[in-house]
C-alpha positions as CSV (number, residue, x, y, z in Angstrom):
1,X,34.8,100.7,61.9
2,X,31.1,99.1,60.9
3,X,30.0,96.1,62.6
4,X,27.3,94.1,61.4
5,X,25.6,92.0,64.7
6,X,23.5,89.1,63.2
7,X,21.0,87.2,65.5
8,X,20.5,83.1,65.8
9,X,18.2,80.6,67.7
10,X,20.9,78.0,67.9
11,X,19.0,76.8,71.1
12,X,14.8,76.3,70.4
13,X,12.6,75.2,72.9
14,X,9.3,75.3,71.0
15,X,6.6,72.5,70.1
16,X,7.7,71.8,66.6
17,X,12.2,72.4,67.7
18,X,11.7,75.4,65.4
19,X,12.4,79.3,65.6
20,X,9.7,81.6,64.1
21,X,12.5,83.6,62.5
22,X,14.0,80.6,60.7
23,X,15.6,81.7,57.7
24,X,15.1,85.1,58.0
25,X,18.0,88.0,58.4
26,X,18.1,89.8,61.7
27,X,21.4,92.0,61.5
28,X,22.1,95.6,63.5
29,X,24.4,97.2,61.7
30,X,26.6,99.6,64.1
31,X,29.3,102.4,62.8
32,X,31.6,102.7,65.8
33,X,33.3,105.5,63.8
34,X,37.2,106.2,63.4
35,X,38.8,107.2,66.6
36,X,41.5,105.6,68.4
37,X,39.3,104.5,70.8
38,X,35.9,103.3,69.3
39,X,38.3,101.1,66.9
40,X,39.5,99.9,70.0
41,X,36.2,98.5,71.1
42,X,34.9,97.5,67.9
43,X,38.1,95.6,67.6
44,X,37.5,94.1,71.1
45,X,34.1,93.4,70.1
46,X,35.0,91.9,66.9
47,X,37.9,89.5,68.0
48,X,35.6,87.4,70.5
49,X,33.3,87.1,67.2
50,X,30.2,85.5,69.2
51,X,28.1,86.2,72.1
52,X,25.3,83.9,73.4
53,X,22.5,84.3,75.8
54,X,20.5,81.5,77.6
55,X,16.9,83.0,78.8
56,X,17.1,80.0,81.3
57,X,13.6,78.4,79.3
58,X,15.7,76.1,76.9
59,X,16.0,79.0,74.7
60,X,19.1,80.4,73.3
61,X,20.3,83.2,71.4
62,X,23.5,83.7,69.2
63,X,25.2,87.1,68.0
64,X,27.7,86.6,65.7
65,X,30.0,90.1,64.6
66,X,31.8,90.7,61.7
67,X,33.5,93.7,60.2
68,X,31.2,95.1,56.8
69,X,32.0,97.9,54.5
70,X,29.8,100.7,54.1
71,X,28.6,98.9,51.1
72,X,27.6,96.2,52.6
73,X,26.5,97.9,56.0
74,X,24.0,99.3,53.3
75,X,22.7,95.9,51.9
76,X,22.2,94.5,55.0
77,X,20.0,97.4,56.4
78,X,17.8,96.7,53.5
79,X,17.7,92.6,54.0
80,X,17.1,92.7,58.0
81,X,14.0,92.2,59.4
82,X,15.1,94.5,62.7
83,X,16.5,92.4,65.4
84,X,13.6,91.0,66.6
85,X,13.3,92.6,69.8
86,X,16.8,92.1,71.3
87,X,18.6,95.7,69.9
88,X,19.1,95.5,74.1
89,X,21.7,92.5,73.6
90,X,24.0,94.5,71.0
91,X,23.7,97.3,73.5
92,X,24.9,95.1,76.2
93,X,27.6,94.0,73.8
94,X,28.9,97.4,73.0
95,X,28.8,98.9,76.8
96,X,29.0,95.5,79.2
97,X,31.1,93.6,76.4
98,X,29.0,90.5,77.0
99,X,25.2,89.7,76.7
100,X,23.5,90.8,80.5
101,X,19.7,90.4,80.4
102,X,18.4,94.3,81.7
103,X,16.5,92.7,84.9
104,X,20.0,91.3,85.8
105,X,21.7,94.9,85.5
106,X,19.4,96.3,88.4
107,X,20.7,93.8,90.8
């Protein structure tokens, strides 16, 4: 099973209420592959369908999953811009199954 994790700024705490990224595609595209078990957790994954993240400065991020075809997976890889610095927040996603900021996994 492919995911495709595309990144928001539904919550923007800069001068002008805008996000630098604005209009933009930031997308990981992840193969969980075919086995009992990784469909099992990219079905898990893909049922809650959106993650968020507050960075506690008025800022907030949004993941939204879907299911893509390879096909698609391959269009998108083209399109995205990377994903702006937060690949950490799909990895959270994948082995917490929620959005924990890495200073918070220490503790």
């Amino acid at each position: 099973m492919i995911l495709c994790f595309s990144l928001s700024m539904p919550g923007v705490s800069s001068w002008n209420g805008k996000w630098s990224g604005e209009g933009r595609l930031y997308a990981k595209v992840v193969n969980f592959g075919n086995s009992k078990k990784a469909t099992e957790k990219a079905q898990g994954i893909l049922d809650r369908g959106y993650y968020s993240h507050s960075f506690g400065d008025g800022w907030t991020a949004g993941i939204s999953v879907a299911r893509v075809t390879p096909q698609e997976a391959r269009k998108i890889r083209a399109k995205s811009k990377g994903f702006y610095g937060y690949d950490w927040m799909v990895d959270s996603i994948r082995f917490d199954g929620e959005i924990i900021a890495p200073s918070k996994k220490d503790v």
